[in-house]
MDTraj code that builds the backbone (N, CA, C; nanometers):
import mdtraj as md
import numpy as np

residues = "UNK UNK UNK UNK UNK UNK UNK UNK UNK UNK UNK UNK UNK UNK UNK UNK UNK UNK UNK UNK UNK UNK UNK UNK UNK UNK UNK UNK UNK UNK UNK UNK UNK UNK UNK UNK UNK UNK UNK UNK UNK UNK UNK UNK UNK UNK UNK UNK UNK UNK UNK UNK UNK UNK UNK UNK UNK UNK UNK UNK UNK UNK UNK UNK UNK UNK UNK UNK UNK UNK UNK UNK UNK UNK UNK UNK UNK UNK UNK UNK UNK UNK UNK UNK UNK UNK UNK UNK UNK UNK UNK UNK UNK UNK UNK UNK UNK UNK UNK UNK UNK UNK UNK UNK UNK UNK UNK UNK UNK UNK UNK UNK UNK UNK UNK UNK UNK UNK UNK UNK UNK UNK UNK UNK UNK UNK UNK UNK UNK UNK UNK UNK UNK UNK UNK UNK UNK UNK UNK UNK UNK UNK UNK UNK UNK UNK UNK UNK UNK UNK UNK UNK UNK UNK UNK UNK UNK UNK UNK UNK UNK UNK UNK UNK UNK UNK UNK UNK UNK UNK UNK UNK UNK UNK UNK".split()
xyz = np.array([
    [0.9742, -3.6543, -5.8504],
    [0.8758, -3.6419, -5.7432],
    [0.9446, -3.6512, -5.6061],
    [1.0369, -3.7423, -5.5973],
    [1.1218, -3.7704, -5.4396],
    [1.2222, -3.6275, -5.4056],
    [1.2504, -3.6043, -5.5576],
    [1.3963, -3.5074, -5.5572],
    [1.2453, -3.3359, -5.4882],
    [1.1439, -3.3519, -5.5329],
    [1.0651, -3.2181, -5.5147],
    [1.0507, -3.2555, -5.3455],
    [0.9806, -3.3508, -5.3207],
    [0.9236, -3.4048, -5.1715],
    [1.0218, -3.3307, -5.0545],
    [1.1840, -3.3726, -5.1204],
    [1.3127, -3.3958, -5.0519],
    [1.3156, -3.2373, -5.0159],
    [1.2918, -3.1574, -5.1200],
    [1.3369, -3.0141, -5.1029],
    [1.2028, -2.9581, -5.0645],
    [1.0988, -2.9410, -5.0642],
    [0.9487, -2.9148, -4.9309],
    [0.9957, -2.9467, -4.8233],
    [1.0564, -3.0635, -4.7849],
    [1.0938, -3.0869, -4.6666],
    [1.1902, -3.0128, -4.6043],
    [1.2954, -3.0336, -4.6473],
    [1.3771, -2.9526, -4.6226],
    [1.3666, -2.8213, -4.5917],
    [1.3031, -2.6961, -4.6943],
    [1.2749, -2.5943, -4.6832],
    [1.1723, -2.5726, -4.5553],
    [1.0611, -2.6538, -4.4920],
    [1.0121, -2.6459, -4.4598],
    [1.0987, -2.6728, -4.2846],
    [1.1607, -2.7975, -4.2716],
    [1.2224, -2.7823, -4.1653],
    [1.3617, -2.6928, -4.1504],
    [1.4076, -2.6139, -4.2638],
    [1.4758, -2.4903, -4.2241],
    [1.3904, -2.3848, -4.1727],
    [1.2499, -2.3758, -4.2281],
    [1.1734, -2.2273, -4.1941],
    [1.1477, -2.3291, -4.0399],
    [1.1098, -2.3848, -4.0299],
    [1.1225, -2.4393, -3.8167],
    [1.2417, -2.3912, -3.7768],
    [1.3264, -2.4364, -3.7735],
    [1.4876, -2.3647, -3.7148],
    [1.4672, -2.2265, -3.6862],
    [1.4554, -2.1766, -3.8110],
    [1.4700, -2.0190, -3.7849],
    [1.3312, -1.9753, -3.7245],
    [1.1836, -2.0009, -3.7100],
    [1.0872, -1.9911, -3.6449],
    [1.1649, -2.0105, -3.4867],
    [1.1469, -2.1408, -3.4474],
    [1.2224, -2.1422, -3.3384],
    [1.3083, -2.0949, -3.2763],
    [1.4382, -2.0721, -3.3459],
    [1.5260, -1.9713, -3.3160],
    [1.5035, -1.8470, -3.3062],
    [1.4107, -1.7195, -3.3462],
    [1.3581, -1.6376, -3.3244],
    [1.2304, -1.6226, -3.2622],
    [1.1597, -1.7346, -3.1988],
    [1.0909, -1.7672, -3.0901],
    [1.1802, -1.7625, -2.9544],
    [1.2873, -1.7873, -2.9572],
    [1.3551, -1.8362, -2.8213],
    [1.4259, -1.7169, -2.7904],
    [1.4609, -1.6490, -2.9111],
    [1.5795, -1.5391, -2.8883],
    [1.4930, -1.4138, -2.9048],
    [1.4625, -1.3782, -2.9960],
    [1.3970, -1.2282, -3.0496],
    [1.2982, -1.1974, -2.9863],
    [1.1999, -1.2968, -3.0485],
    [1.0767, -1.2842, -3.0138],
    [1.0373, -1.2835, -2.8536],
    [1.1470, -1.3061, -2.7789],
    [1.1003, -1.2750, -2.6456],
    [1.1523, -1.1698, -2.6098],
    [1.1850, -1.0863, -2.6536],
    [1.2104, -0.9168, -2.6395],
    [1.1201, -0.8344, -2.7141],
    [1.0056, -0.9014, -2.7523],
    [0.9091, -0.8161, -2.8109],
    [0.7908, -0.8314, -2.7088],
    [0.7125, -0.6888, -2.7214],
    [0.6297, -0.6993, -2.5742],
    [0.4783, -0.7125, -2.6529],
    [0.4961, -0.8127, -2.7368],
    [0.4072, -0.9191, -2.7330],
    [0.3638, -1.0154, -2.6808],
    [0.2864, -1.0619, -2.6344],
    [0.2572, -1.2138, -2.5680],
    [0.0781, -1.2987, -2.6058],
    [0.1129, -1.4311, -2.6112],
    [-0.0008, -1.5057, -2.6528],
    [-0.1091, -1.4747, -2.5692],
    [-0.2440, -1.4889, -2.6132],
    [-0.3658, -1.3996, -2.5757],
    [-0.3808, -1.5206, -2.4712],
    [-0.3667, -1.6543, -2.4808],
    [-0.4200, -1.7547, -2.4114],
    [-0.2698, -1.8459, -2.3377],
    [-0.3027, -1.8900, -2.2151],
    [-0.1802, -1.9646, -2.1841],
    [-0.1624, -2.1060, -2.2721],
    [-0.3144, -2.1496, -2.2843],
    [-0.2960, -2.2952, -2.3297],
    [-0.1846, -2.2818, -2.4720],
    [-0.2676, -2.1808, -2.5690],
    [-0.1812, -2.1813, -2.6737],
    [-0.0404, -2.1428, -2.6718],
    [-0.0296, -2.0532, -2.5794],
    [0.1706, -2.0557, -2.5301],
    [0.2010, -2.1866, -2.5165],
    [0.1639, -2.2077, -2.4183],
    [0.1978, -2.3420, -2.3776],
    [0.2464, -2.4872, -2.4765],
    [0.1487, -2.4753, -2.5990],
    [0.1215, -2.5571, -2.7000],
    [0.2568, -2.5193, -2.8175],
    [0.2420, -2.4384, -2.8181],
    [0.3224, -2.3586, -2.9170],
    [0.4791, -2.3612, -2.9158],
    [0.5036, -2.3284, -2.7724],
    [0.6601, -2.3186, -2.6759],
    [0.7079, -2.4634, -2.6686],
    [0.5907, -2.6355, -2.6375],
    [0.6486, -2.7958, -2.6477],
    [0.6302, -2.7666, -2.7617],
    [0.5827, -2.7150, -2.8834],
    [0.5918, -2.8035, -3.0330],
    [0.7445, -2.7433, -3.0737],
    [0.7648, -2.6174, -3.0589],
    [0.8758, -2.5762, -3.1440],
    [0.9840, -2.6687, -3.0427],
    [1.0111, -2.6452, -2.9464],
    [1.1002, -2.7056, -2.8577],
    [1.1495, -2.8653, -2.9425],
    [0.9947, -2.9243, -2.8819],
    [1.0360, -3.0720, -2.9305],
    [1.0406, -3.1085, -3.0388],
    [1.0197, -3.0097, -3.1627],
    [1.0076, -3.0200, -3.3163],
    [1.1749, -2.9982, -3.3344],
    [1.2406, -2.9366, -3.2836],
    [1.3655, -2.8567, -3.3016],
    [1.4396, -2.9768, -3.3539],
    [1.5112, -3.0843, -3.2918],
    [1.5757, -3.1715, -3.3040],
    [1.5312, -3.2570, -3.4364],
    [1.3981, -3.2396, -3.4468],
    [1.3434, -3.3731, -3.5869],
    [1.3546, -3.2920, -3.6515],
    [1.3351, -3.1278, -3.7108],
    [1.3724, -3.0735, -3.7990],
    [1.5393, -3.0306, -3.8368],
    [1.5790, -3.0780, -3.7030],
    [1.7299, -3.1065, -3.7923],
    [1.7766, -3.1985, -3.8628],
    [1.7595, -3.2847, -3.7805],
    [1.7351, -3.4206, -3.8572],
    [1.6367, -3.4831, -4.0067],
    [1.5538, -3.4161, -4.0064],
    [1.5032, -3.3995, -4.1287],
    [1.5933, -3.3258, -4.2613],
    [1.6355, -3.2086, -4.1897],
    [1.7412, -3.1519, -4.2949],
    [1.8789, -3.2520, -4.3781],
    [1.8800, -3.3577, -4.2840],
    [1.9390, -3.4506, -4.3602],
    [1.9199, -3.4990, -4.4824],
    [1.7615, -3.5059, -4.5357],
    [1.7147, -3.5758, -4.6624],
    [1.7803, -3.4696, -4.7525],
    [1.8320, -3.3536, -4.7805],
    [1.9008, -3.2366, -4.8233],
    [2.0444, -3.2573, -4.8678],
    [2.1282, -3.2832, -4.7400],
    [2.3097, -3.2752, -4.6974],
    [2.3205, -3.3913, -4.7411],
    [2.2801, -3.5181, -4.7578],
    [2.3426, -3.6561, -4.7658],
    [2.3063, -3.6714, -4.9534],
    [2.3469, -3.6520, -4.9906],
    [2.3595, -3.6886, -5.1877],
    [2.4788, -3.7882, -5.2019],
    [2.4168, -3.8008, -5.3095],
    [2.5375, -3.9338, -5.3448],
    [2.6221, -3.9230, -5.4131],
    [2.6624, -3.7882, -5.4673],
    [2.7093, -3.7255, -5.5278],
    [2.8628, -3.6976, -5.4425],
    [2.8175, -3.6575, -5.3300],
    [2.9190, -3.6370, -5.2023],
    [2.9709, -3.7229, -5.2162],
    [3.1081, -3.7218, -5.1441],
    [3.1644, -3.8239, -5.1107],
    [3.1485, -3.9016, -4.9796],
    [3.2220, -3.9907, -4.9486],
    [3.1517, -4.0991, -4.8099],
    [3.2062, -4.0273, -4.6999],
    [3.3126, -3.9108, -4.7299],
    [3.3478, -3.8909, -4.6033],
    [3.2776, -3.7736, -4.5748],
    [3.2736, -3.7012, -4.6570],
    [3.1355, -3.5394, -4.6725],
    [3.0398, -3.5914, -4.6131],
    [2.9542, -3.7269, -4.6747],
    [2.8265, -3.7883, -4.5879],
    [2.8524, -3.7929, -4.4896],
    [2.9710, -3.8603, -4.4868],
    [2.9361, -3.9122, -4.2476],
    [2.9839, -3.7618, -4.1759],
    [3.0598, -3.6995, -4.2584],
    [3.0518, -3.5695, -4.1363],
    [2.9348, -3.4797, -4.1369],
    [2.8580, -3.5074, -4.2448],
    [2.6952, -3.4129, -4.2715],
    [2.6206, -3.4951, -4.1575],
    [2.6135, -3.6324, -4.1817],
    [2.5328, -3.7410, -4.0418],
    [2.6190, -3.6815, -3.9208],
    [2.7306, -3.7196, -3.8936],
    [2.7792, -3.6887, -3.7548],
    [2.7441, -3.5647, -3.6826],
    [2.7512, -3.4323, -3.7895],
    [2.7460, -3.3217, -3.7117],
    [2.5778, -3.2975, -3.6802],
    [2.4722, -3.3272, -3.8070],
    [2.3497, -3.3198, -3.7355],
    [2.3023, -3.4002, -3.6637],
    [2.2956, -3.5385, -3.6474],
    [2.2973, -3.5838, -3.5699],
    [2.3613, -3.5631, -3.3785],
    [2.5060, -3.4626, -3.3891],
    [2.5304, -3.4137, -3.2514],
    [2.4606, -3.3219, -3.2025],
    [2.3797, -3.1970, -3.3158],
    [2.3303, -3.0927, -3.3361],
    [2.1850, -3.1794, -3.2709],
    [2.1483, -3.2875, -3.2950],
    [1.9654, -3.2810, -3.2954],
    [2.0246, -3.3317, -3.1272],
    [2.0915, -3.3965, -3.1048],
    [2.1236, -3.4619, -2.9851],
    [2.1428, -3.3329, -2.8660],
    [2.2091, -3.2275, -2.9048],
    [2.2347, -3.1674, -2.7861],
    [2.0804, -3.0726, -2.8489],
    [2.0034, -3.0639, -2.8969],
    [1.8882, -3.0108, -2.9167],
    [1.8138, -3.0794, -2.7986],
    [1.8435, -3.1989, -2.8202],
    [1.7468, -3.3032, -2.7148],
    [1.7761, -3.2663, -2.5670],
    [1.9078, -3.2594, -2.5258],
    [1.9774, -3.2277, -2.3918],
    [1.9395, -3.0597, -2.4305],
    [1.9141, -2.9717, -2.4747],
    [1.8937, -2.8494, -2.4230],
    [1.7170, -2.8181, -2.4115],
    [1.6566, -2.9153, -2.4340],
    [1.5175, -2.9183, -2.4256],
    [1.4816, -2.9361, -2.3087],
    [1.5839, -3.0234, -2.2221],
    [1.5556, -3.0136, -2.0554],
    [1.5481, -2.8798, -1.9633],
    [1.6816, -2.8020, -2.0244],
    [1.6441, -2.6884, -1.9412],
    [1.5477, -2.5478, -2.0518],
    [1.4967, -2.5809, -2.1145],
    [1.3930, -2.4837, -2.2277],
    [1.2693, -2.5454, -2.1859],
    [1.2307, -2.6434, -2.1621],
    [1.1147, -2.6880, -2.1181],
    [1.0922, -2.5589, -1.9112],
    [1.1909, -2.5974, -1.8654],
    [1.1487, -2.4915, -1.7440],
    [1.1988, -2.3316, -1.7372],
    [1.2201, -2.3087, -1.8705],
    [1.2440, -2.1755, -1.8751],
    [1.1163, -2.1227, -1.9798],
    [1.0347, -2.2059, -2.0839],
    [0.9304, -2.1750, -2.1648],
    [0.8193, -2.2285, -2.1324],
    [0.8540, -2.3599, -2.0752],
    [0.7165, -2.4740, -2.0290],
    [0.6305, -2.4306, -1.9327],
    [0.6845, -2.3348, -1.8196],
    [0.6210, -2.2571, -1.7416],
    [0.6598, -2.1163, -1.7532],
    [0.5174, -2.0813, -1.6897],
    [0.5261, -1.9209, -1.7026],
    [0.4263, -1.8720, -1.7168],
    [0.3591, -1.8285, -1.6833],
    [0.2213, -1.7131, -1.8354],
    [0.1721, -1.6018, -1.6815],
    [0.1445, -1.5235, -1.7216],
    [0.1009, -1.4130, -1.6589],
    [-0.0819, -1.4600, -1.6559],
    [-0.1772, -1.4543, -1.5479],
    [-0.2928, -1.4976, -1.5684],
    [-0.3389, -1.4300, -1.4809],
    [-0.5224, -1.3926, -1.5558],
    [-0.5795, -1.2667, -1.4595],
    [-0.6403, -1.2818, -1.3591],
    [-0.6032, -1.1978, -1.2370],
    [-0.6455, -1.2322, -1.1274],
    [-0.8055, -1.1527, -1.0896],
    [-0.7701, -0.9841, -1.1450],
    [-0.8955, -0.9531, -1.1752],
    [-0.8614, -0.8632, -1.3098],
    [-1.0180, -0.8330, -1.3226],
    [-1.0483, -0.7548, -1.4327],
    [-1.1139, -0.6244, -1.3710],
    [-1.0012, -0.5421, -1.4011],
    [-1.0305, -0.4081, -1.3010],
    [-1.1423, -0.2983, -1.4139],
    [-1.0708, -0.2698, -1.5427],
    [-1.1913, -0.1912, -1.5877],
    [-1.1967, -0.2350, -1.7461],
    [-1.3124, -0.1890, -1.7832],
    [-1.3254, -0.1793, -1.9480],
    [-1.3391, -0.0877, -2.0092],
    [-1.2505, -0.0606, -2.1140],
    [-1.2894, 0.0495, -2.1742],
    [-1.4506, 0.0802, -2.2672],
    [-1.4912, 0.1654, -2.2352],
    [-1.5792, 0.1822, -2.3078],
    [-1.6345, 0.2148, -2.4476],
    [-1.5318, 0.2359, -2.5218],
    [-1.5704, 0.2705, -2.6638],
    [-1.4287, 0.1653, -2.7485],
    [-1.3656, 0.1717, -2.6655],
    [-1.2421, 0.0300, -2.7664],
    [-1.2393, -0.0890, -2.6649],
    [-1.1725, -0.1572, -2.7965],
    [-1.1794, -0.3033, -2.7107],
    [-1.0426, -0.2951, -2.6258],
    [-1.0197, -0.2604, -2.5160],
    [-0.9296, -0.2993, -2.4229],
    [-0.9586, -0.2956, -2.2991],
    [-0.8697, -0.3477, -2.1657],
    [-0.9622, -0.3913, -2.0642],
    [-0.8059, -0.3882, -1.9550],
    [-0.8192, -0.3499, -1.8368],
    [-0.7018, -0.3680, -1.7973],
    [-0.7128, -0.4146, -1.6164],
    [-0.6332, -0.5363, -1.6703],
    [-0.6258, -0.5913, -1.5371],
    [-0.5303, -0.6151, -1.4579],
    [-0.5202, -0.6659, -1.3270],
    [-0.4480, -0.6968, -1.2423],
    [-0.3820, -0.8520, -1.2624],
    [-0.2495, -0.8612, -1.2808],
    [-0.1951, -1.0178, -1.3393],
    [-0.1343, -1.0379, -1.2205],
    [-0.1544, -1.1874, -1.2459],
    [-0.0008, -1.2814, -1.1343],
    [0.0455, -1.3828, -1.2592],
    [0.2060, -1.3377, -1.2443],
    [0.3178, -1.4506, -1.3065],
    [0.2776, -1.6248, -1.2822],
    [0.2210, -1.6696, -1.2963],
    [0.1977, -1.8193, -1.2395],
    [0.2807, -1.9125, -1.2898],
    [0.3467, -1.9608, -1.2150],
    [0.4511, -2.0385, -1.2485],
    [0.4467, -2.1818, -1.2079],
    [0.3688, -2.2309, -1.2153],
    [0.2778, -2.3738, -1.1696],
    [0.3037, -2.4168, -1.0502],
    [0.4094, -2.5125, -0.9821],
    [0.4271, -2.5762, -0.8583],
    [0.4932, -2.4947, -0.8248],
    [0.5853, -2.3950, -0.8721],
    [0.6491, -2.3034, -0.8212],
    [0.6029, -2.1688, -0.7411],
    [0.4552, -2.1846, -0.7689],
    [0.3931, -2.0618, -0.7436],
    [0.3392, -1.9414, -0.7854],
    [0.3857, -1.8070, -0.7903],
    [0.3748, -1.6950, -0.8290],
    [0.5001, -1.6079, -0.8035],
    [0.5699, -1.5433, -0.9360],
    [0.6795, -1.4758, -0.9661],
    [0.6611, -1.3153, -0.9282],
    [0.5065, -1.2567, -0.9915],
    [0.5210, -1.1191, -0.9723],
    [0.3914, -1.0906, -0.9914],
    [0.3524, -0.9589, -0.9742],
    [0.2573, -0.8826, -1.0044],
    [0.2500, -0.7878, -1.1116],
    [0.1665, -0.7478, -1.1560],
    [0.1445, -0.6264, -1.3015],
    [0.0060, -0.5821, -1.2944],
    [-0.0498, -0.4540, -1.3329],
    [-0.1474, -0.4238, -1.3402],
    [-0.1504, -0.3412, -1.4953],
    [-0.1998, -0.3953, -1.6174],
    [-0.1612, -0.4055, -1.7569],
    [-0.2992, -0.3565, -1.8468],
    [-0.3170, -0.2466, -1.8872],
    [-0.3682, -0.2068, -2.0123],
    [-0.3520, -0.3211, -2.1214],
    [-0.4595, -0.4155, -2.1753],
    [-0.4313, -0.5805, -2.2442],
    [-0.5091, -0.4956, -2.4285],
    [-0.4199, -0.4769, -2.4802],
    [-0.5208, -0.5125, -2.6286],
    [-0.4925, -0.5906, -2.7288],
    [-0.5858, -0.6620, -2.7784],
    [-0.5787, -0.7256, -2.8387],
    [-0.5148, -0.7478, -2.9935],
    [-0.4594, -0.8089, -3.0433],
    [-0.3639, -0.7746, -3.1418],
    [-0.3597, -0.9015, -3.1891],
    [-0.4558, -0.8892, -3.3526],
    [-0.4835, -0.9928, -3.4636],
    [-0.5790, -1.0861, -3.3499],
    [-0.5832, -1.1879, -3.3404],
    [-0.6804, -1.3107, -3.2579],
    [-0.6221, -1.3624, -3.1373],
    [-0.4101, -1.4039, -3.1748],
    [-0.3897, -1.4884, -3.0963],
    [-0.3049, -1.4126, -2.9861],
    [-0.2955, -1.2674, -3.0085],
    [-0.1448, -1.2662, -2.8951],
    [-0.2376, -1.0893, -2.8509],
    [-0.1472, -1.0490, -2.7415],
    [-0.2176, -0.9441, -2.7335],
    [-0.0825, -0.8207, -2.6657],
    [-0.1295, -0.6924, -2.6400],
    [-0.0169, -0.6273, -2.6370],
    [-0.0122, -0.5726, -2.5109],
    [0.0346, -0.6093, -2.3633],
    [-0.0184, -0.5666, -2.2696],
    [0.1435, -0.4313, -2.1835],
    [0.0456, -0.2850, -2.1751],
    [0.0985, -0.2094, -2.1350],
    [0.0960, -0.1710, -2.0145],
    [0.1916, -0.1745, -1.9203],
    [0.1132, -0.0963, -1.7808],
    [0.0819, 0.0162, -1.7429],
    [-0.0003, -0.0204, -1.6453],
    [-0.0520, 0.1592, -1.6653],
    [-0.0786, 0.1856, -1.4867],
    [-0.1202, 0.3093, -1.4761],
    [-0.1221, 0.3423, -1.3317],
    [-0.2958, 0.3934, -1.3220],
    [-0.3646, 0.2847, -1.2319],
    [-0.5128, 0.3378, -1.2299],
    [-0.5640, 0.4124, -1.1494],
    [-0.5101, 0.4846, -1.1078],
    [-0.5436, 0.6383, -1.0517],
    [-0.5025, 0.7250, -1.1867],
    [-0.4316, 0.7172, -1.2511],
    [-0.4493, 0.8290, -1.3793],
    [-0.4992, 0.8322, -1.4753],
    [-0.5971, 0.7053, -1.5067],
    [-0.7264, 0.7094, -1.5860],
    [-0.7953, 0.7587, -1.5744],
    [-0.8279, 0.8030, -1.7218],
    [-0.9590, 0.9539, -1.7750],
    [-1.0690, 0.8249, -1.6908],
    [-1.1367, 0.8161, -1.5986],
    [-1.2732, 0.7197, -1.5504],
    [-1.3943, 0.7349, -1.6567],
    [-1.3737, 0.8876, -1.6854],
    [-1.4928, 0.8919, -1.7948],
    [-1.5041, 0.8193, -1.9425],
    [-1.3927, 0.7573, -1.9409],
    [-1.3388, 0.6752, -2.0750],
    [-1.3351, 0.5281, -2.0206],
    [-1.3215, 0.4457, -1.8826],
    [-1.3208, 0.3478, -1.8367],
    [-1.4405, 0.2802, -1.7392],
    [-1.5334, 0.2120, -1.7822],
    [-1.5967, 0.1506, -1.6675],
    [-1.5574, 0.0396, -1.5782],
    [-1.5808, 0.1184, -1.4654],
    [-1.5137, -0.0412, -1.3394],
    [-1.5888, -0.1773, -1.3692],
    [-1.5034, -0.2582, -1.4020],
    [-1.5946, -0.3764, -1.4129],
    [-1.5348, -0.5344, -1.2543],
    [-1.4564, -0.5052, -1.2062],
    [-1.3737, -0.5615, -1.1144],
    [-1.4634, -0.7160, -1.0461],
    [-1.4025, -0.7751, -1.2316],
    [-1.4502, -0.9623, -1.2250],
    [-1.3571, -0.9947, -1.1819],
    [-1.3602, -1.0795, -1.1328],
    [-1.2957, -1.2199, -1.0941],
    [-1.2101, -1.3068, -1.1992],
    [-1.0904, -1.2890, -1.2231],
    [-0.9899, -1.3606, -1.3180],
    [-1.0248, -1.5010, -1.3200],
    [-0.9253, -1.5349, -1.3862],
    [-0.8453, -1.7323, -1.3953],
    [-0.8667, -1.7496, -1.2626],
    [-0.8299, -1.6893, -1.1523],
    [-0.7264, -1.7154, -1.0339],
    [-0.8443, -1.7305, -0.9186],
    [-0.9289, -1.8228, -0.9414],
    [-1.0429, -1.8788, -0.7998],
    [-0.9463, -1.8645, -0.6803],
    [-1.0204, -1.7774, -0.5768],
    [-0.9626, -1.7751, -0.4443],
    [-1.0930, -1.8991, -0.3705],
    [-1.0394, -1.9505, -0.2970],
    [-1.1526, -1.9837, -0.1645],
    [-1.2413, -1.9277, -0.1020],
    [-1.4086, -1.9505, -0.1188],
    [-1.4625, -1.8395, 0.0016],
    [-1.4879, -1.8655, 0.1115],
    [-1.4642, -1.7954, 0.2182],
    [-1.4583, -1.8550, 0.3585],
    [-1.6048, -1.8740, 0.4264],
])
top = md.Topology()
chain = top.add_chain()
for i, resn in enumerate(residues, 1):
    res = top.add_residue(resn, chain, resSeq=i)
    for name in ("N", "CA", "C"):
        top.add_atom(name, md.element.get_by_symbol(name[0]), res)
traj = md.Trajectory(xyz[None], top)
């Protein structure tokens, strides 16, 4: 039962590693992005701060007793340096993932016969401000992430788009 527990675990904090690791690397060259900031947000601290305990978890795996004492302490030493500089590279991954999300400022039109909708974004980058602008064709793709293309709105068929031009995330002040 311990020897099954030992290897769920394990397997389970290897599939984190490589989740994570193709969260940080790949997956941000795909022009996908999460439908909601909160859940980026949520998603980007768990893998981050999960990273290091799932190395460290991989220990219940590498340490057998079978090994010898010096195989053990270099299996402890090296993950253990591994979860450690995980910990020190979480400082600068926290302000390169922790902020960020593109959020709508307006909602310029809707399509009328599919579900897509395309609006005007600002980069929001919290105390830092605002990074950029986009004006993005958004569809939706499965529940959580969505696929946003840009587009130029003077060359929309209009007869295929109704103006709907709401008011985003992004409350201005009214004077």
């Amino acid at each position: 039962m311990i020897k099954t527990t030992k290897k769920i675990i394990f397997w389970i904090a290897i599939a984190f590693i490589v989740l994570t690791v193709f969260s940080l690397t790949i997956g941000q060259r795909l022009p996908y992005e999460f439908a909601d900031y909160k859940l980026q947000q949520g998603f980007y601290d768990t893998i981050i701060q999960g990273l290091p305990i799932a190395f460290l978890l991989t220990l219940l795996w590498t340490i057998k007793r079978e090994n010898t004492k010096g195989k053990n302490w270099i299996f402890l030493g090296f993950t253990v340096l591994i979860s450690g500089l995980c910990f020190v590279g979480e400082l600068f991954l926290i302000f390169s993932f922790g902020f960020g999300f593109w959020t709508t400022e307006t909602t310029l039109y809707r399509h009328k016969t599919e579900n897509k909708v395309i609006k005007e974004q600002r980069y929001d980058i919290g105390a830092f401000g605002y990074g950029g602008r986009r004006i993005v064709e958004i569809k939706p793709v499965l529940k959580f992430w969505i696929l946003p293309t840009p587009i130029d709105t003077v060359t929309i068929n209009k007869n295929e788009w109704e103006l709907t031009n709401l008011q985003g995330d992004i409350n201005f002040p009214s004077n």
